[in-house]
C-alpha positions as CSV (number, residue, x, y, z in Angstrom):
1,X,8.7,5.8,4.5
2,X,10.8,2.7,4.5
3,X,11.1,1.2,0.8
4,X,11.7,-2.4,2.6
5,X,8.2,-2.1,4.4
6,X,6.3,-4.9,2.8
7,X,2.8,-4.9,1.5
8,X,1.7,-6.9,3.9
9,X,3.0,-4.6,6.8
10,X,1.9,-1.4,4.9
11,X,-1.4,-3.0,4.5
12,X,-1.9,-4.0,8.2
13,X,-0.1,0.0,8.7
14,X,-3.3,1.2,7.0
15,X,-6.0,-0.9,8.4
16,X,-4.6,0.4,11.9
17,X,-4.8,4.4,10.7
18,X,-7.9,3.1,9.3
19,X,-9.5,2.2,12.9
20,X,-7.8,5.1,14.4
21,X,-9.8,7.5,12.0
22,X,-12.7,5.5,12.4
23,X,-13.2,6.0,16.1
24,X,-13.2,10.0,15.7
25,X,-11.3,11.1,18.8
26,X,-8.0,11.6,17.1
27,X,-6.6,15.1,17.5
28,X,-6.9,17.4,13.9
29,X,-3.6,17.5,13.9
30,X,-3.0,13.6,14.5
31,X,-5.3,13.1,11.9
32,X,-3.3,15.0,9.4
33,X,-0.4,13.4,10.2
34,X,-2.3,10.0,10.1
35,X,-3.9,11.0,6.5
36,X,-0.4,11.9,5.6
37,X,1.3,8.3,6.2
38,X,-1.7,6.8,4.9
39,X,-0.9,8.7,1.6
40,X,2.2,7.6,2.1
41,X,1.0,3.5,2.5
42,X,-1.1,3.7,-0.6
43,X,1.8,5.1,-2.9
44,X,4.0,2.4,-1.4
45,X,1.6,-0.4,-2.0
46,X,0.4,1.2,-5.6
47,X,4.0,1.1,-6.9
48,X,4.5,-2.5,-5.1
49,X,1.4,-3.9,-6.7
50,X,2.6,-2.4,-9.9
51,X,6.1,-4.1,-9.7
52,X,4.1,-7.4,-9.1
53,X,1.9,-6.9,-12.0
54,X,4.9,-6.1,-14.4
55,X,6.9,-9.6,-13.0
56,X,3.9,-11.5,-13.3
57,X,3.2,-10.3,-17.1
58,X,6.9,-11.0,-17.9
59,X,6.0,-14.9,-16.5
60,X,3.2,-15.0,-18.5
61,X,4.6,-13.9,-21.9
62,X,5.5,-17.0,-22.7
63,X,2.3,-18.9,-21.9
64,X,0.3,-16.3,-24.0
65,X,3.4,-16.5,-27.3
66,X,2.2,-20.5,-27.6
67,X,-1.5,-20.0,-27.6
């Protein structure tokens, strides 16, 4: 899995595995690779979402240190 996919691409990544599951006439074994990249999305967007949280908190330290 690409570390330079964005959020934004590994969301719309997921919504499409998403649909694909939905529909139920993907092969087992597609499936299982499909659940496995999906892992894969959510761990990628989980630590970017993380990262985010953590810049945004450094931003805000200030704001909060002159309340």
């Amino acid at each position: 899995m690409a570390e330079k996919l964005t959020f934004e691409a590994a969301m719309a990544r997921l919504d499409e595995i998403s649909a694909a599951l939905g529909q139920g006439n993907v092969a087992l074994d597609d499936a299982v690779d499909l659940y496995a990249e999906a892992a894969k999305l959510i761990a990628l967007c989980n630590k970017k979402l993380s990262a985010a949280q953590t810049k945004l908190e450094k931003v805000m330290a200030p704001l909060k240190e002159g309340e």
